[in-house]
KEBA-810978 format. One record per atom (N, C-alpha, C): residue number from 1; residue in one letter; atom name; x, y, z. Coordinates in Angstrom, 2 decimals. Layout:
REM KEBA-810978
R n res atom X Y Z
R NUM A CA X Y Z
...
END
This chain:
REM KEBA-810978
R n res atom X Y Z
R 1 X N 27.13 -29.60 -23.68
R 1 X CA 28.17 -29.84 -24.65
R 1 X C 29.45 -29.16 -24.18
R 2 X N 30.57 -30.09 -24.56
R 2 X CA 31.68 -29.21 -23.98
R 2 X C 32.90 -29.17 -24.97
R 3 X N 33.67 -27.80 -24.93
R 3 X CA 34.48 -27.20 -26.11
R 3 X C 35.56 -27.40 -25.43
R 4 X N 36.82 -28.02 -25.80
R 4 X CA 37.94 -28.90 -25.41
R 4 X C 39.01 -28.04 -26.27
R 5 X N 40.06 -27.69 -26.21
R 5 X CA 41.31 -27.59 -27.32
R 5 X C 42.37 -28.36 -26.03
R 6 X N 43.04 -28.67 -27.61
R 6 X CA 44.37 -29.79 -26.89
R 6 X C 45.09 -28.82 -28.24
R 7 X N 46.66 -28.88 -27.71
R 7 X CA 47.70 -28.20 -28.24
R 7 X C 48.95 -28.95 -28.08
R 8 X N 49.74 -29.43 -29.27
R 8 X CA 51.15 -30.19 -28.88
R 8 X C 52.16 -28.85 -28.86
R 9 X N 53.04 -28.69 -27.85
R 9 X CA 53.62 -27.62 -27.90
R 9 X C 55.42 -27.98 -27.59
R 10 X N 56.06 -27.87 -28.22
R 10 X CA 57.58 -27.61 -28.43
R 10 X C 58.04 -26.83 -27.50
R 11 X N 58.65 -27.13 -26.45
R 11 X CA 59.74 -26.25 -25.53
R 11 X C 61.27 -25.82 -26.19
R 12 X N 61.18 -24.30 -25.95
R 12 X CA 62.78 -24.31 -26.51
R 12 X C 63.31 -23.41 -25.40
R 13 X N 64.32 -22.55 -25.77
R 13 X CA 64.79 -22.32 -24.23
R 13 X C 64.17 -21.32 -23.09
R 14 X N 63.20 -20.36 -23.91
R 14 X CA 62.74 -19.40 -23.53
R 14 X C 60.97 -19.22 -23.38
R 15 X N 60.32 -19.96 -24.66
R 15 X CA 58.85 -20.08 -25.34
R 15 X C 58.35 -21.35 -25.55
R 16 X N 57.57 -21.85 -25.39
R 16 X CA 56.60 -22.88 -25.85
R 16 X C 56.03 -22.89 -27.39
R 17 X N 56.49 -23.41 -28.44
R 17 X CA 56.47 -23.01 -29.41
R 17 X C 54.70 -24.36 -29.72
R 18 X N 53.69 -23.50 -30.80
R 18 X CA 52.35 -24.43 -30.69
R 18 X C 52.78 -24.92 -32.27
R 19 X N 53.00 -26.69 -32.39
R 19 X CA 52.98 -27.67 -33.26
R 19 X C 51.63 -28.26 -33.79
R 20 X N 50.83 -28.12 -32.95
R 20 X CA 49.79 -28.37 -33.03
R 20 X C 48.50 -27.97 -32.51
R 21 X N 47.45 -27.55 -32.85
R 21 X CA 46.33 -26.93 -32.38
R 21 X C 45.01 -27.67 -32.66
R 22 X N 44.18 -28.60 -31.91
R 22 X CA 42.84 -28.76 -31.88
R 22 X C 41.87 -28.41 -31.21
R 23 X N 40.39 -28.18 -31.78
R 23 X CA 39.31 -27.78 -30.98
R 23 X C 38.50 -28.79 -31.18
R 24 X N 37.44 -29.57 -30.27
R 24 X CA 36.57 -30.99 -30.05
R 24 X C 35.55 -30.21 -29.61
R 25 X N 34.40 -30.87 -30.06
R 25 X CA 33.68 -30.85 -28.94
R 25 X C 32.85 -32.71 -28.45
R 26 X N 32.23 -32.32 -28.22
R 26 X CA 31.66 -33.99 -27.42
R 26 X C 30.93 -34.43 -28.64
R 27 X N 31.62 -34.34 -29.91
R 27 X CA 31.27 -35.22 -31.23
R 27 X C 32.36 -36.36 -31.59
R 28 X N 33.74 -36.13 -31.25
R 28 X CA 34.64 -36.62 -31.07
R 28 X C 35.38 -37.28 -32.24
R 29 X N 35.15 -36.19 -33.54
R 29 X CA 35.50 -36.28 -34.55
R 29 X C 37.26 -36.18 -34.79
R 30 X N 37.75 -36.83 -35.59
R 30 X CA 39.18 -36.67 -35.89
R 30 X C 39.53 -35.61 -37.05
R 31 X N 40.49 -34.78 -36.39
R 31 X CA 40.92 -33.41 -37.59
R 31 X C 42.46 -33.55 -37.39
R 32 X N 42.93 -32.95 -38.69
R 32 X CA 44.24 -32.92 -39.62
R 32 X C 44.41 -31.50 -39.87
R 33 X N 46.16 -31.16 -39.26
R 33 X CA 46.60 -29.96 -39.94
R 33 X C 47.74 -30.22 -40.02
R 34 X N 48.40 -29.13 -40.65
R 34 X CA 49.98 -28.72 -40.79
R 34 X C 50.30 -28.82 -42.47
R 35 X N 51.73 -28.16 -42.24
R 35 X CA 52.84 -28.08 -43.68
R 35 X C 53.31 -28.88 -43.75
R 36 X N 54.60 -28.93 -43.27
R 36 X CA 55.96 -29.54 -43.16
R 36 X C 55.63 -30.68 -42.49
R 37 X N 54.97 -30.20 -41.28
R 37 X CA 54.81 -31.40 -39.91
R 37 X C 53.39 -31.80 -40.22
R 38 X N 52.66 -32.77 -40.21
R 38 X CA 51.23 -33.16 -40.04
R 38 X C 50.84 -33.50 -39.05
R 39 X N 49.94 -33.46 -38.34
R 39 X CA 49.34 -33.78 -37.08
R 39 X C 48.03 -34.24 -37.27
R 40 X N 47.37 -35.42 -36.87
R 40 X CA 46.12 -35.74 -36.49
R 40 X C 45.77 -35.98 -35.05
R 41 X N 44.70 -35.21 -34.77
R 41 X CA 44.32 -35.75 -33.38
R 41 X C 42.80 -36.26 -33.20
R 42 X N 43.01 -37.46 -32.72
R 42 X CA 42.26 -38.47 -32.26
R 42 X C 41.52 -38.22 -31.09
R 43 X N 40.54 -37.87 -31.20
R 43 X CA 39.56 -37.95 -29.55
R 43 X C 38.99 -38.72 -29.12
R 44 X N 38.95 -39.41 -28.02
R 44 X CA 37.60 -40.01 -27.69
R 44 X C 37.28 -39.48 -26.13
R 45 X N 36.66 -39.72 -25.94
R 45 X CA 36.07 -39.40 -24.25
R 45 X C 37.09 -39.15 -22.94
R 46 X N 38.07 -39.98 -23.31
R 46 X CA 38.64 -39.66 -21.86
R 46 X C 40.42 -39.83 -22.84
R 47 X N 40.83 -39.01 -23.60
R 47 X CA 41.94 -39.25 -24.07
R 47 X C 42.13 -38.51 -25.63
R 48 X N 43.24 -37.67 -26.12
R 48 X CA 43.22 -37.57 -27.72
R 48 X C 44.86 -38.03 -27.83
R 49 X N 44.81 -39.02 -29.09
R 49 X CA 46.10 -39.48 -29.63
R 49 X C 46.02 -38.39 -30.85
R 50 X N 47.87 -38.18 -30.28
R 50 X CA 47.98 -37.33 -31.87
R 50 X C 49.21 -37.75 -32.36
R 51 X N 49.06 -38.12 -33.65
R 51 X CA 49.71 -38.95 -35.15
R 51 X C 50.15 -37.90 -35.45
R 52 X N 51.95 -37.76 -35.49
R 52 X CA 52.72 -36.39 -36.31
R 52 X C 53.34 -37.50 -37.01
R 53 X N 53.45 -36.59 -38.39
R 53 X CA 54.54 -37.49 -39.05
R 53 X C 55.11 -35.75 -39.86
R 54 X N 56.56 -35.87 -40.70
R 54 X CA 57.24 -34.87 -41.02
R 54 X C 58.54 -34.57 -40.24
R 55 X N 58.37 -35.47 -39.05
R 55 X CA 59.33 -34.68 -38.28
R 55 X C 60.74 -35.03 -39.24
R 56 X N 61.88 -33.93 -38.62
R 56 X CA 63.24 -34.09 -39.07
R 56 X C 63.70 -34.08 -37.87
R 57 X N 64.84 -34.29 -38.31
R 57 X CA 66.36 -34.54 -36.91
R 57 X C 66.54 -33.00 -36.21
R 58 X N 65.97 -31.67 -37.05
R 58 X CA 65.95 -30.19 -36.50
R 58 X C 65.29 -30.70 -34.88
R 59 X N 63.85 -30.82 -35.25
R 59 X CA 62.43 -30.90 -34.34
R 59 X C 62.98 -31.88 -33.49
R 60 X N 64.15 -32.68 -33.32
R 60 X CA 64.51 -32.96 -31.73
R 60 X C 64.12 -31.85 -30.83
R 61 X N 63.76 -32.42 -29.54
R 61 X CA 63.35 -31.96 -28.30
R 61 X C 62.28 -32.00 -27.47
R 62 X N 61.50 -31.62 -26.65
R 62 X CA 60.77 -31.27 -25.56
R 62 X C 59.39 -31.15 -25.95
R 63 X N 58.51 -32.14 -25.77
R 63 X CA 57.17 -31.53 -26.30
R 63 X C 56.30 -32.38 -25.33
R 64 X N 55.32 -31.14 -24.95
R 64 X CA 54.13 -31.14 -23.83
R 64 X C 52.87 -31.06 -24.60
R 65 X N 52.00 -31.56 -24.12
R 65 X CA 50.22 -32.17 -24.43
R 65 X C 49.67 -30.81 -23.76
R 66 X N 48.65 -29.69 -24.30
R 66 X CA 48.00 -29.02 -23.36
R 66 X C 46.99 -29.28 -23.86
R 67 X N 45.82 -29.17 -22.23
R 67 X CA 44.41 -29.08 -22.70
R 67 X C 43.53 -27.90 -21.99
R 68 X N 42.38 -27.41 -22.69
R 68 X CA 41.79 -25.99 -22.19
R 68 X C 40.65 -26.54 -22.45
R 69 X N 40.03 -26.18 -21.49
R 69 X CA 38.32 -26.56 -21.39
R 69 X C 38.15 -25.38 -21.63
R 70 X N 37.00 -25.07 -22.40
R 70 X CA 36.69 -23.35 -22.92
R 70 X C 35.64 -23.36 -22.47
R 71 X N 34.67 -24.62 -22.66
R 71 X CA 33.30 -24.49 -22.57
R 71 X C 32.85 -25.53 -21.85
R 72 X N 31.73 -26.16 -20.58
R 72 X CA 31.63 -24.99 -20.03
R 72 X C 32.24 -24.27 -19.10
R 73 X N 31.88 -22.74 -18.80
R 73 X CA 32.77 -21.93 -17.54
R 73 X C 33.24 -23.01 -16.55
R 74 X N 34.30 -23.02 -15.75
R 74 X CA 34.82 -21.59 -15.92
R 74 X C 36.08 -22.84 -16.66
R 75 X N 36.68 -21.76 -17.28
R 75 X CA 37.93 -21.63 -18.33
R 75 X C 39.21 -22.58 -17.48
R 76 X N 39.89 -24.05 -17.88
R 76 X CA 40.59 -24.55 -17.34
R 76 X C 41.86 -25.19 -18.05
R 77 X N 42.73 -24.96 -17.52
R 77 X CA 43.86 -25.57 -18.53
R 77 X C 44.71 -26.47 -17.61
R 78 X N 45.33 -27.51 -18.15
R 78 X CA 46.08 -28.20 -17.74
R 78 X C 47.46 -28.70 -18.65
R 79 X N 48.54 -28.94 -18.23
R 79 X CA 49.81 -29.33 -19.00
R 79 X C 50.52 -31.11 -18.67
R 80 X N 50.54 -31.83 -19.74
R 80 X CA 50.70 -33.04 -19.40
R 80 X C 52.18 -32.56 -19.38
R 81 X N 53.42 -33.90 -18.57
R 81 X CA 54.25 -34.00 -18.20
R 81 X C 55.37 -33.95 -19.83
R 82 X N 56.53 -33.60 -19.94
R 82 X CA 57.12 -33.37 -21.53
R 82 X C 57.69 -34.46 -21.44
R 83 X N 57.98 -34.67 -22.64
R 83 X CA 58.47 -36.14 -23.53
R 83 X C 59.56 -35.62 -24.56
R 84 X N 60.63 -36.03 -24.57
R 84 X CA 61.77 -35.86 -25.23
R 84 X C 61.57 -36.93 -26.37
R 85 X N 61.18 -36.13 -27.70
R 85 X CA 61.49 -36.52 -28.73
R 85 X C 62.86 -36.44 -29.54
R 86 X N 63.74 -37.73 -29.54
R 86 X CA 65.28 -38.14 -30.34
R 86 X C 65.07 -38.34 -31.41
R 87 X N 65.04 -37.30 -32.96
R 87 X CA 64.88 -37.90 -34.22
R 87 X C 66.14 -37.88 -34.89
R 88 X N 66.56 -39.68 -35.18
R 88 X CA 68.04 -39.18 -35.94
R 88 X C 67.95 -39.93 -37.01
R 89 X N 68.28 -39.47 -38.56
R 89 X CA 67.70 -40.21 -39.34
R 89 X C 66.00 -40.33 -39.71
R 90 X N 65.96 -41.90 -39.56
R 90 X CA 64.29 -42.09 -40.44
R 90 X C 63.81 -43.30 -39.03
R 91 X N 64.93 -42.61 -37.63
R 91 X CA 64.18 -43.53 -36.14
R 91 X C 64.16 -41.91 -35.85
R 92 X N 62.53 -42.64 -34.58
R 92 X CA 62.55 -41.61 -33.99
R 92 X C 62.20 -42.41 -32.33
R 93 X N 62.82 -41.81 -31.58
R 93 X CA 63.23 -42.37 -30.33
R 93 X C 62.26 -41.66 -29.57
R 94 X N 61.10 -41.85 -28.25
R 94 X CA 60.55 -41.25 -27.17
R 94 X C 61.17 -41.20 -26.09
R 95 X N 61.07 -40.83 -25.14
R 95 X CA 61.75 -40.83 -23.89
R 95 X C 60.61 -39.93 -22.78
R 96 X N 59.74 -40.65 -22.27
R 96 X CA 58.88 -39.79 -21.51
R 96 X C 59.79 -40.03 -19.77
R 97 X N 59.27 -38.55 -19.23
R 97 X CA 59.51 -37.89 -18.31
R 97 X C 58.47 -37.60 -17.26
END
């Protein structure tokens, strides 16, 4: 069995700020968090979609996919490529990089 976290994370000029936080394991169940911002993330086998809705025109900017294999050893992380999120109004524009 293997213990997965994926993290949507916000770049700002200095920190990686965490928007989102999931832990999977090879059940590949769908979980929901947040306040302001909501996030669902979607797993399946080779991929997790994650559904934000909340955003405002602030939360323009820079946001990267991480994933950490916890389980099993040894301990691995990887960072998908960032995607410039444009929210103006009630559009919200992608722009991957």
């Amino acid at each position: 069995m293997e213990e997965i976290h994926f993290s949507l994370l916000k770049k700002t000029d200095k920190h990686a700020l965490e928007i989102c936080v999931f832990s999977f394991n090879t059940m590949y169940e769908p979980a929901a968090i947040g306040d302001s911002i909501t996030c669902l993330g979607i797993p399946s086998p080779h991929n997790v979609t994650f559904n934000i809705s909340g955003l405002q025109e602030k939360d323009t900017g820079l946001y990267i996919c991480k994933m950490e294999v916890m389980y099993p050893p040894p301990y691995r992380a990887t960072e998908g490529n960032a995607t410039f999120v444009y929210i103006s109004g009630k559009c919200i524009f992608f722009c991957f990089s």
